[in-house]
C-alpha positions in Angstrom: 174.1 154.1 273.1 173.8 157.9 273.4 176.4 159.4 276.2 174.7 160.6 279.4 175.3 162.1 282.4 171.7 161.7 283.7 172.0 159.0 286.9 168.9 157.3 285.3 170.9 156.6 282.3 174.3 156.4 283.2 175.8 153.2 283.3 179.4 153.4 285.1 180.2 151.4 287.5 181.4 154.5 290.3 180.5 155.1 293.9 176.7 156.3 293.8 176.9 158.9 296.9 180.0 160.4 294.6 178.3 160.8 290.8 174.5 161.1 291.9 173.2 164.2 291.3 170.8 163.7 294.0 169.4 162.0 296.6 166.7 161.2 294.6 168.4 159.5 292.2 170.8 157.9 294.6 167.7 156.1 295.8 166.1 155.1 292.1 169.7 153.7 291.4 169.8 151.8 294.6 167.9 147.8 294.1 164.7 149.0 295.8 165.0 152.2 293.8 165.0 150.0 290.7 162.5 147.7 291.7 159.9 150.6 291.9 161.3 152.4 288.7 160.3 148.9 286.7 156.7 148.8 288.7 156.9 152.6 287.3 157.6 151.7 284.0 154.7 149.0 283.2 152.7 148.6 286.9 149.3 148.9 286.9 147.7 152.4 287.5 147.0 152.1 291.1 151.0 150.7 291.6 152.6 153.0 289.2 150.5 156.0 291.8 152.4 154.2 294.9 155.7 153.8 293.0 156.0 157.5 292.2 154.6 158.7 295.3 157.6 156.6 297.3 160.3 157.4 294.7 159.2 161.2 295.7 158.8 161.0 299.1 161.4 158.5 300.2 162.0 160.3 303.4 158.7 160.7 304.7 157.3 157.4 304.1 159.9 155.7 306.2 157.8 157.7 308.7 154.2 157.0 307.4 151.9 154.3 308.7 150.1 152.2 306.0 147.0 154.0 306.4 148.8 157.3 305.8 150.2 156.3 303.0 147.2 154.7 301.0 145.6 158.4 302.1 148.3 159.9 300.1 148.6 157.7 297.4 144.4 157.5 297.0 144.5 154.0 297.2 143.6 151.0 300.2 145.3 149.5 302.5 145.3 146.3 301.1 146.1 147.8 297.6 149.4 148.9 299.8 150.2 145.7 300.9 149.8 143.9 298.2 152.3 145.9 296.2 154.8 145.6 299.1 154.3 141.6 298.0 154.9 142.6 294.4 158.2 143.8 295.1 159.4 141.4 296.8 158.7 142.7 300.7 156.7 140.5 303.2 154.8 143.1 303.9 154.5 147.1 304.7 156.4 147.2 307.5 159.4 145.4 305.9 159.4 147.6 302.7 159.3 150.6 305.1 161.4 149.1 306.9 164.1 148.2 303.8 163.2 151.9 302.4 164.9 153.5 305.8 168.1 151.0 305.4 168.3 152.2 301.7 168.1 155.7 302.5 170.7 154.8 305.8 173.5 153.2 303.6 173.2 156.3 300.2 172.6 159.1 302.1 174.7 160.1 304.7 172.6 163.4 305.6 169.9 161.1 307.0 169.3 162.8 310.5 169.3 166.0 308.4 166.4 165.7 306.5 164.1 163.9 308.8 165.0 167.3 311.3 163.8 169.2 307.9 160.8 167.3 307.5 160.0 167.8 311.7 160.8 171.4 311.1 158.1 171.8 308.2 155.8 170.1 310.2 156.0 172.5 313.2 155.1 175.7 310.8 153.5 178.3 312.1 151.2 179.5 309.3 151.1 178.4 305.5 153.2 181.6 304.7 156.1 180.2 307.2 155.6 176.9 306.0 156.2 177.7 302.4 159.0 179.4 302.7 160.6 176.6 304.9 159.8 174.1 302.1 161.3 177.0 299.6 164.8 177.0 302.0 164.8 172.9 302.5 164.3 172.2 298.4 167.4 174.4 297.7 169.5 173.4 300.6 168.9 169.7 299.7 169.3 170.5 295.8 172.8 172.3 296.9 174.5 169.6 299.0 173.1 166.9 296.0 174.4 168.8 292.9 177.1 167.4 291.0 179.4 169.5 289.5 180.5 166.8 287.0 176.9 167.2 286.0 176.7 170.3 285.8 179.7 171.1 283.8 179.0 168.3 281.1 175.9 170.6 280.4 178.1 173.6 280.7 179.8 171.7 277.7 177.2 170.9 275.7 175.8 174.5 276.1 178.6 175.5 274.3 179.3 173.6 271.8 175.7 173.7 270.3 175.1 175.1 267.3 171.7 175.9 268.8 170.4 176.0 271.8 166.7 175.6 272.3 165.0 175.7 275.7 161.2 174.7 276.3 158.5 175.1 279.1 155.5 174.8 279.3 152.5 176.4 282.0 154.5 178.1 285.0 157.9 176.5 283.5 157.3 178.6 280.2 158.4 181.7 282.8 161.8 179.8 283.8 162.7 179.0 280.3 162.6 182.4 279.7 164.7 183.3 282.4 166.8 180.6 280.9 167.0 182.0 277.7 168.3 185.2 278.9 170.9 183.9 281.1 172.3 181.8 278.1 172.3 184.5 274.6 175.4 186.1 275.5 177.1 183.1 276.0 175.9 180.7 272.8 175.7 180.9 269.4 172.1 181.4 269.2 169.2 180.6 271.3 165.8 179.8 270.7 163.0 179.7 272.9 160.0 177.2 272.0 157.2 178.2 273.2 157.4 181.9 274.2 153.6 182.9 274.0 152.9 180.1 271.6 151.3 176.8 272.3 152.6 173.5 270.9 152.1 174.2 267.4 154.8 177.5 267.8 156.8 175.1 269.9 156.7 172.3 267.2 157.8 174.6 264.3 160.6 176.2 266.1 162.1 172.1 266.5 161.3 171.2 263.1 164.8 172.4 262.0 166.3 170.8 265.0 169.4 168.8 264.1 172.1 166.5 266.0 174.1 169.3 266.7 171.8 170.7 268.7 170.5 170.8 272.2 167.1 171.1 273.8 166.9 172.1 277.1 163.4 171.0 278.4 162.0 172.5 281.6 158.8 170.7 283.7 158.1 170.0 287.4 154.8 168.5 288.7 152.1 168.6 286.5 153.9 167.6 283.5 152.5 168.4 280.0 152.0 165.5 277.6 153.0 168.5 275.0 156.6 168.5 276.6 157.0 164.5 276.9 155.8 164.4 273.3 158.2 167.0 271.6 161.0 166.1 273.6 160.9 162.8 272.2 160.2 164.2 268.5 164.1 165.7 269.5 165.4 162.7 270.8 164.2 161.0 267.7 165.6 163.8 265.6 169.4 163.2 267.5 169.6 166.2 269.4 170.9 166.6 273.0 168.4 166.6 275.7 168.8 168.4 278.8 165.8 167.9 281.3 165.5 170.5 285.0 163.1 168.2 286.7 162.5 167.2 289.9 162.8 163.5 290.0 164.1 160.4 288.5 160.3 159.8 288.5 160.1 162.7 286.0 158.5 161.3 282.0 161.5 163.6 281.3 164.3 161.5 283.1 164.4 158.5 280.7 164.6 160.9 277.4 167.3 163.2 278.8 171.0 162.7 277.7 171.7 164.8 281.0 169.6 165.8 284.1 169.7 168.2 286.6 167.6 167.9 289.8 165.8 170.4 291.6 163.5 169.4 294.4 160.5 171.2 294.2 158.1 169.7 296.9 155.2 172.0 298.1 153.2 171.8 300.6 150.2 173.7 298.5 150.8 173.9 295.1 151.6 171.4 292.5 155.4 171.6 292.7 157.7 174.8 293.6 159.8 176.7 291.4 162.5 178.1 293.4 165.1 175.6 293.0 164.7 175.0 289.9 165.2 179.3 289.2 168.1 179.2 291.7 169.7 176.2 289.3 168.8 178.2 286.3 171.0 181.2 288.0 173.5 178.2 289.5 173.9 177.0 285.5 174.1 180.5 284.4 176.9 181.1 286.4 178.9 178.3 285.6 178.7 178.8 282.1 179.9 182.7 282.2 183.1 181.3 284.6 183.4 178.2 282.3 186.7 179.8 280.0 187.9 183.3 279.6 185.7 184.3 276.5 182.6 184.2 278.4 184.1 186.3 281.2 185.0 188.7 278.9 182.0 188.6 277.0 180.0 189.4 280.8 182.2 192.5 281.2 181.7 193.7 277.5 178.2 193.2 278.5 178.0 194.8 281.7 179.4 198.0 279.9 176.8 197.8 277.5 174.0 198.0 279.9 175.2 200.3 282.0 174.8 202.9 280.0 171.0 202.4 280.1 171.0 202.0 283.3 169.2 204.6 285.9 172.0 207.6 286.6 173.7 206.0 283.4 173.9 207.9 279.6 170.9 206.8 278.7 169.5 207.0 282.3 167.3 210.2 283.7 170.2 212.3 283.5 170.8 211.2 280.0 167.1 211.8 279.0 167.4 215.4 280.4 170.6 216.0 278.2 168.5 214.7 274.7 165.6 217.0 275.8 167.6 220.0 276.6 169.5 219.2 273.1 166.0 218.9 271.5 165.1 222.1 272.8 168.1 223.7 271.4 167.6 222.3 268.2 164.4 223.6 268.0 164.2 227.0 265.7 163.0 230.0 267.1 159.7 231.7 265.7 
């Protein structure tokens, strides 16, 4: 069995509220949680839609009524019901009902979030409202993390003989933030798509070996392009590292670790500014994580400076090289 410190994979027997890396995954781990994971995994389509939309929105479905919730999940009523039988509730009310003592007994900051979700509700405009979603994601990502978690990855980072790091759509733009956070740091990076498609993406992970890891990047909607080659580097024995947003993630079950950033949006698809602010969070760790990398920051640091504005090879600097030119320039 391949190590892991992803909580969908992890099998020790520890305190969930301690080695979680988030509430979301507190909740898949919990009986319930696995219940609806398994309806996930082989339901029909209609049940796997209601499975993923309450492993996503615990929270807010312990406040929905049953017609609310076949709205969101574009399904009937009696569709609802009837899947509340299938897992073993008598009926809505009870699985709401047993999805609030769930969340009650894992997560202590309870009161918290259901003040959160009251705030977003009370928005002013879509602006305000965005930006409130924006603030709750990474407050609820920050008191979640788990700096076990993190560090493990922090490990594998380094020890990689290469380090390859894939996104696709909107996450093609963190993974190159990604990238740049991590090549003063490890041996050599590699980013898989860039402005490729799949086929770029595919030849840069033919080479891709066991002692390698691929760091794979998607929120809401995932691309069956990232599912796919991630499990071509499973296959192939390399380390996967997943950013998603759920334990409901495709990516969740492939990873060897996961980290979690919430990115619910009241608009678009998914957000991504937890999952940048982990990207900085992980960056961070790594440069702090021994006495090389600090050094190598500062070695950087001086490096850059130089072309920095006011700097050597800043405007002052460009109007020492054209005086010079001038200079060198004979006279007729």
């Amino acid at each position: 069995m391949r190590a892991s410190a992803s909580p969908a994979r992890s099998s020790a027997p520890t305190p969930l509220a301690t080695t979680l890396a988030s509430p979301d995954a507190a909740f898949a781990q919990s009986p319930l949680g696995q219940a609806l994971m398994h309806v996930l995994a082989g339901g029909s389509a209609s049940q796997r839609q209601i499975a993923d939309y309450l492993l996503r929105n615990q929270m807010r479905v312990t406040a929905l009524g049953i017609e609310e919730l076949a709205d969101s999940c574009q399904v009937s009523t009696a569709t609802i019901s009837r899947f509340a039988r299938d897992i073993g509730q008598k009926n809505y009310s009870a699985m709401r009902g047993a999805m609030a003592e769930t969340l009650q007994s894992l997560l202590q900051p309870v009161d918290k979030l259901r003040r959160t979700i009251e705030r977003r509700t009370r928005a002013t405009s879509p602006i305000t409202e965005s930006l409130e979603y924006a603030a709750a994601n990474i407050a609820a990502t920050s008191d979640a993390l788990s700096p076990p978690a993190m560090q493990a990855v922090v490990r594998r980072l380094t020890r990689a003989k290469v380090v390859y790091v894939m996104g696709f759509g909107l996450s093609a733009n963190l993974a190159g933030m990604l990238v740049q956070h991590l090549q003063p740091f490890c041996l050599h990076v590699v980013e898989v798509v860039g402005i490729g498609g799949s086929e770029v993406a595919a030849g840069h992970l033919v080479n891709l070996t066991e002692h390698d890891v691929l760091v794979v990047i998607s929120f809401p909607r995932y691309t069956l392009d990232c599912i796919g080659l991630a499990s071509f580097a499973r296959d192939r024995g390399a380390c996967i590292v997943a950013l998603t947003d759920s334990p409901a993630s495709p990516l969740a079950e492939l990873a060897d670790h996961t980290l979690y950033a919430q990115s619910t949006h009241p608009v678009l698809p998914s957000s991504a500014s937890t999952a940048l602010a982990m990207i900085e969070a992980l960056a961070v760790a790594l440069m702090v994580s021994n006495k090389k990398n600090v050094e190598k920051a500062a070695r950087l640091s001086d490096v850059i400076a130089a072309y920095l504005y006011g700097g050597e090879h800043g405007v002052q600097g460009a109007r020492k090289t054209a005086s010079k030119q001038r200079k060198a320039v004979p006279k007729s």
